[in-house]
N, C-alpha and C positions, 0 to 999 in steps of 0.2 A: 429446368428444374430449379428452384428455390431452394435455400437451404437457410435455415436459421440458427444464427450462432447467437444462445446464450451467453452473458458474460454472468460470470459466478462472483457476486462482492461477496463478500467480509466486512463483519460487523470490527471496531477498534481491538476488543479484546480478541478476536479468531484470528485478526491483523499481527497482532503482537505476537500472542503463539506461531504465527507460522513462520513469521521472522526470528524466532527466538529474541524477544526484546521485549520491556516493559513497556505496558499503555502508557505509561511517563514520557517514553523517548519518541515513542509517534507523538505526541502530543507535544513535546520541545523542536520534534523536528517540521511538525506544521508549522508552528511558529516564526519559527530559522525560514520557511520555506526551501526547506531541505529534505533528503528520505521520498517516500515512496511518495506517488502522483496519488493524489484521493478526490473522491468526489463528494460534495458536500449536496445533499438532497434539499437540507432543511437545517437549519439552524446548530440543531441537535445531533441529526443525523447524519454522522460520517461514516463512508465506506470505501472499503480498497478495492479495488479488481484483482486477483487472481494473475492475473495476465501481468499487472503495472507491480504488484509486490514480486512476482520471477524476474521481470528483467531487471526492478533493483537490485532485487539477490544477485543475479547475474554479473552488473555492472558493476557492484561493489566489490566482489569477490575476485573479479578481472582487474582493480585498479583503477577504476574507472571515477570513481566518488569517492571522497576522504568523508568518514564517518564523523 
């Protein structure tokens, strides 16, 4: 049996809300190449996974990353 696992992205600003954080600091923290893992599709088009914004929440919150 096969099973297909959806990955749920996030558009920057649905990114920000769910991190409680400003599209300014995703945006400083791509830069930095720091903060959450994203994927870039298209130039324009930046998205989070679901999946890579919980375990930064996770890993942060543990001590794991200095913000």
């Amino acid at each position: 049996m096969s099973q297909d696992h959806a990955v749920a992205y996030l558009r920057e600003d649905e990114a920000a809300l769910y991190l409680s954080v400003s599209v300014g600091l995703l945006r400083k923290w791509r830069k930095l190449n720091i903060g959450p893992a994203f994927s870039r599709f298209t130039p324009r088009c930046v998205r989070y996974s679901v999946y890579e914004l919980d375990f930064y929440a996770l890993m942060t919150s543990a001590g794991g990353h200095d913000e």
